[in-house]
N, C-alpha and C positions, 0 to 999 in steps of 0.2 A: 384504285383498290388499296392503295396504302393507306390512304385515311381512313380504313376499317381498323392498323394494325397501332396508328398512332390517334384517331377519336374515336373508338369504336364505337361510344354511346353521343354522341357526337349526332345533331340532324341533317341527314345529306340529301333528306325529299319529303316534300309534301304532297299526294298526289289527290288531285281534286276529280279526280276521273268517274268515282263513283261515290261510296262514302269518302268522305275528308281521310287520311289516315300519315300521320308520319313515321319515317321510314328514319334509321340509321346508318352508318354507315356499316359498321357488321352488319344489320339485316340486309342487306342488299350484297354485300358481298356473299356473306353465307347460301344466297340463292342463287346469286350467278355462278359459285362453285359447282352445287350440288346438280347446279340444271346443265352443268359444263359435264358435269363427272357423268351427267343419266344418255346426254349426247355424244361421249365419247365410248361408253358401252351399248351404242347400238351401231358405232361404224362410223362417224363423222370424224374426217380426217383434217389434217389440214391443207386449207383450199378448199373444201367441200362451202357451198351454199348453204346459208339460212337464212332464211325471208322472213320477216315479220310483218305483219298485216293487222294493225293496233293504234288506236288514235295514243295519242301524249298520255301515260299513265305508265309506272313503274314497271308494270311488265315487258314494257317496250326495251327501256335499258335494261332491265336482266338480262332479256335473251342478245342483246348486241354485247353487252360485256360477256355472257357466257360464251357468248362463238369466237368473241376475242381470245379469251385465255387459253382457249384449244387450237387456236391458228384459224379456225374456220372468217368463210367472209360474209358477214351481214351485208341483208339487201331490204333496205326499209320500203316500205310500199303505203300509197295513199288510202283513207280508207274507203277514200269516195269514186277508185277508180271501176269500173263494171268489168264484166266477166272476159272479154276480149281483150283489156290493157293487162288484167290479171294474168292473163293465158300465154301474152306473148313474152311478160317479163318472167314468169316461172321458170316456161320453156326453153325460153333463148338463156335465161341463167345456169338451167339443171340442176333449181334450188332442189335439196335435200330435206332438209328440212323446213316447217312453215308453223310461226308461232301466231295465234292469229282468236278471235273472239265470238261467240255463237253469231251475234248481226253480220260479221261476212262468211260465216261459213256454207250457207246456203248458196251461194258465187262459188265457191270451192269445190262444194261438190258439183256444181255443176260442169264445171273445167278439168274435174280430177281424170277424167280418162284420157285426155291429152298431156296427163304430164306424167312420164314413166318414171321421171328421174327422183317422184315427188315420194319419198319414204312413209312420211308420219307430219303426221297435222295435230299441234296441242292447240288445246282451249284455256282462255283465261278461267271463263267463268266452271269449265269444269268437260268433263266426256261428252263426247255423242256423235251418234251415228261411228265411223272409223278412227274419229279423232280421240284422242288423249286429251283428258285434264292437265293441263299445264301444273297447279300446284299439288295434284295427287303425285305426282311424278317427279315433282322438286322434296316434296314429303317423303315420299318415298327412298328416295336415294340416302343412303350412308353411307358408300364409301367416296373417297377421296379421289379428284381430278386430279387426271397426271399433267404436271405445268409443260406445254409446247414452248423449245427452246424459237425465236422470228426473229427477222431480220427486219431492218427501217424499210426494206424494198419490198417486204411479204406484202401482199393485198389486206387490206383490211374489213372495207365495205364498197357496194358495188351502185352505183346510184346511175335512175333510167331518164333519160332525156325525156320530155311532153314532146309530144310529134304522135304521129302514126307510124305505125311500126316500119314502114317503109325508108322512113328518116330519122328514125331515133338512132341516139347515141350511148353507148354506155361509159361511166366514169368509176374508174376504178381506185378509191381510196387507197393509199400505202399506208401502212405502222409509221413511218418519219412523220407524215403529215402530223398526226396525232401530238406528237412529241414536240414540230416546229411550232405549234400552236397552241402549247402548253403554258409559255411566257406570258402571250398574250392575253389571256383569260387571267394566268395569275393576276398580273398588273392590273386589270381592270378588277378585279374585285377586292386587292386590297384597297385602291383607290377607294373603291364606293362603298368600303365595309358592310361585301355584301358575304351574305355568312349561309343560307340556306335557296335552295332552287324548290320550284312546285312545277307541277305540271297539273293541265286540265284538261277538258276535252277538244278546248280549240285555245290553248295556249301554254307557253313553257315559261317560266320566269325564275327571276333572284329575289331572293328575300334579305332586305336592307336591314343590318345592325343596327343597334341602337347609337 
């Protein structure tokens, strides 16, 4: 998020997901605020769950930076898993919130009365049926997210082991993690002068300087 305050106009995403469109790095920060500040005036605390359910497309990091900067914990989910892997990682999380896109929402609602804990369901592509438009609701908002002071040991994101629920495992990212592996990325991308990231519908990449 600081290279919103130091490149603002600066390209921080390509997102090949539907139309082609490049992104900034203010636009992306601007949205993960705004979608922080619409999540923190309905109750999302920090620690609280939010699940995103979104193939590779910009909407995806909105909503994990958004639950970042309120402390809350992202919990990414496949888009190809069916309504039973859906059910048990909601449930067994007590995700709260779920960002997610009309082609899986018809699985959502199918699961939705087994998960009490599950608040409000936004849509990329816009409202329906119980859920919220993701970007009417990022538009919407005007006022400003209150910054959550974390710690390196606060949780950050929650990741589900492949198995059947009988033996699956959950992995719980920390804030450090983030941080020790900040270097790492550095150096390899000044190495490869690589200067912009894309994402698609079955892939994420860096985009190589000249």
């Amino acid at each position: 998020m600081s290279h919103a305050r130091t490149f603002p106009q600066a390209v921080a995403l390509m997102d090949l997901s539907r139309d082609a469109r490049m992104w900034t790095y203010a636009e992306m920060a601007q949205a993960a605020e705004r979608l922080a500040a619409v999540w923190q005036g309905e109750g999302v605390r920090p620690g609280d769950r939010v699940a995103i359910l979104l193939p590779q497309c910009a909407e995806a990091l909105i909503a994990h930076f958004a639950a970042h900067l309120i402390g809350a914990v992202s919990l990414p989910l496949f888009v190809l898993f069916g309504p039973e892997a859906l059910r048990f990682r909601l449930k067994d999380s007590g995700a709260k919130i779920l960002v997610s896109d009309h082609a899986q929402y018809p699985k959502i609602c199918e699961i939705a009365p087994d998960l009490p804990d599950l608040d409000q369901v936004y849509l990329r592509e816009g409202a329906s049926g119980q859920a919220d438009g993701l970007w009417s609701a990022i538009e919407a908002q005007d006022a400003a997210y209150r910054p959550i002071q974390t710690l390196a040991e606060d949780p950050a994101m929650m990741i589900y082991t492949s198995g059947t629920p009988e033996i699956q495992k959950v992995f719980c990212m920390h804030i450090g993690f983030f941080w020790a592996t900040c270097p790492v990325w550095s150096c390899h991308l000044r190495i490869f002068q690589m200067e912009q990231m894309w994402v698609g519908p079955r892939r994420i990449g860096l985009g190589l300087g000249a």
